[in-house]
N, C-alpha and C positions, 0 to 999 in steps of 0.2 A: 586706727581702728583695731579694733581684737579678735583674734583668730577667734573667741566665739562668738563675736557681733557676726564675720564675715561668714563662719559655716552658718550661723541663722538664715544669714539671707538668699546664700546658698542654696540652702534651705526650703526657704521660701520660694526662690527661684521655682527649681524642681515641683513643689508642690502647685504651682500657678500651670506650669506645665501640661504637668497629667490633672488635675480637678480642672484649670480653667481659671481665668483671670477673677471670677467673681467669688469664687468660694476658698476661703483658707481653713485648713485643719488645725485645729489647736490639740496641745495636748490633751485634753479631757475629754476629747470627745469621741464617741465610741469607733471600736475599731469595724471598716468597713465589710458587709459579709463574706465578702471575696478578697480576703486580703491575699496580696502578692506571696507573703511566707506560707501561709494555708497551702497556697498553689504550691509551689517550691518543695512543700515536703508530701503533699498529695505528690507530687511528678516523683520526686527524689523515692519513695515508699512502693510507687507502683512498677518505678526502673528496679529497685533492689530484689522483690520480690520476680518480677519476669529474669533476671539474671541469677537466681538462685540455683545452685544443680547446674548450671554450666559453665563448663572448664574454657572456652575456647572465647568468650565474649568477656569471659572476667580476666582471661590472661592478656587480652587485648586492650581493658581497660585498666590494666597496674601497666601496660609499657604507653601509653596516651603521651605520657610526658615525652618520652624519648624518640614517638615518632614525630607529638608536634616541633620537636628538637633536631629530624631532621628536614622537618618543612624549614627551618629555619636558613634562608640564606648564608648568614656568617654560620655557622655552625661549626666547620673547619676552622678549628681555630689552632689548627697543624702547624707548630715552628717548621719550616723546612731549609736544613742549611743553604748557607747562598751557593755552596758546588753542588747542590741537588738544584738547584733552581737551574742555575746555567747548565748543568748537563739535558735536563729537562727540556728546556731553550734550546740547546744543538740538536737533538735530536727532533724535533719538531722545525727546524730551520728549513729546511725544501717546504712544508706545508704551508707554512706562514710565507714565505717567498710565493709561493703558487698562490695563496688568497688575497695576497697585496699584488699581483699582477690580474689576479682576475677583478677584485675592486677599482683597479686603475682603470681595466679595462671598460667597467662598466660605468665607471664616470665620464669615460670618452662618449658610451653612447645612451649617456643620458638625455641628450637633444634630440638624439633622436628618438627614444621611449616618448617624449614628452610633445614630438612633433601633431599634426591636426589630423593626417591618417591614422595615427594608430589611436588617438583618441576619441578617434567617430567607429571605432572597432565592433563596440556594441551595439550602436543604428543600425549597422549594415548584417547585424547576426540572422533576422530576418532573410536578408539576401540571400547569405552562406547557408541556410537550412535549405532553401528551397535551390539552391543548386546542386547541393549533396543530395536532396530529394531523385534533383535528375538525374545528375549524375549516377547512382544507384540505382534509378530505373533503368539508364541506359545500360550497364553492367550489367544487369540480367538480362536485359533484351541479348548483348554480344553474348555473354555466356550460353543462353539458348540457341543466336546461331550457330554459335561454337560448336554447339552438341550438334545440330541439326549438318553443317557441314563435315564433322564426323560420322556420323551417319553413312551421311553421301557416298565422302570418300572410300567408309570400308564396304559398302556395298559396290563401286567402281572397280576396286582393286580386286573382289571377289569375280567379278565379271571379266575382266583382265586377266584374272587367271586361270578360267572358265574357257575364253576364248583363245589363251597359250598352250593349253592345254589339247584343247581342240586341234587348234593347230599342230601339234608335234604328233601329236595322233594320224590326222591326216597325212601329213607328211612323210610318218613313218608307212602308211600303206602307198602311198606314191610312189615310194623308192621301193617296197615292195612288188608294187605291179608293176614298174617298168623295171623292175630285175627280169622277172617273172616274163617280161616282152620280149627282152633282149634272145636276139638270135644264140642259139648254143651252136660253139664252134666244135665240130665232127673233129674228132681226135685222131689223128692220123696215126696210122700202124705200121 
């Protein structure tokens, strides 16, 4: 077969595609009012003129290549000698040691991830809301007797010191009145 028997049918293909198995285009026949290129330079005509007078959209699209160059996964395409490589490797040597002991680690307890508890984790989230619900109510409850027993307390210790006070008062006139009782001893001459 001939590379142009094979784009005809190509060709064809494509055209069955977009028209639809029943109708083929021939060459003569007139071009559609909405042709695809019409479109393409309507779009291309109305981007050129909105980016006209500006510096910042049109310098973003002359570097387009370069950035979709660095979406590009291979894009380093850096020779790096092999004693940059292995220094590179030594010095990263604790890291890599630390992520192969924490990956071992976690293929030990992948039976466990994978046990029937922790896979009913979601059913029971329900549960877990409405205990954190109480739980959280009951925290404020404490937290307000909390305050409410402070309270208490400084109003206790006010009274406490109220009635120490009292007392030292009193006491100090006690020992004043029975100073004050005591017999005075006549001085001898």
């Amino acid at each position: 077969m001939s590379s142009v028997k094979l784009l005809e049918d190509r060709i064809a293909n494509l055209e069955k595609q977009v028209y639809g198995p029943s109708r083929t285009i021939n060459v003569d026949d007139p071009a559609p009012p909405n042709a695809v290129i019409d479109r393409l330079l309507d779009v291309n005509s109305l981007i050129s003129s909105a980016l006209s007078g500006r510096e910042k959209p049109n310098a973003i699209i002359k570097r387009l290549p370069e950035l979709n160059g660095y979406l590009d996964p291979v894009s380093e395409d850096i020779e790096m000698p092999t004693s940059a490589k292995v220094q590179l490797l030594l010095t990263m040597e604790s890291e890599i040691m630390e992520n192969h002991k924490l990956l071992t680690k976690m293929q030990e307890l992948v039976p466990v991830l994978e046990s029937e508890r922790i896979k009913d984790v979601p059913e029971f989230n329900s549960v877990f809301n409405k205990l954190s619900l109480s739980y959280l109510k009951a925290y404020e409850d404490s937290e307000e007797l909390s305050a409410h027993v402070h309270d208490l307390l400084s109003k206790y210790n006010s009274v406490i010191s109220s009635i120490s006070e009292s007392l030292i008062t009193l006491d100090a006139a006690i020992t004043a009145a029975e100073i004050a009782a005591m017999p005075k001893k006549q001085m001898e001459d």
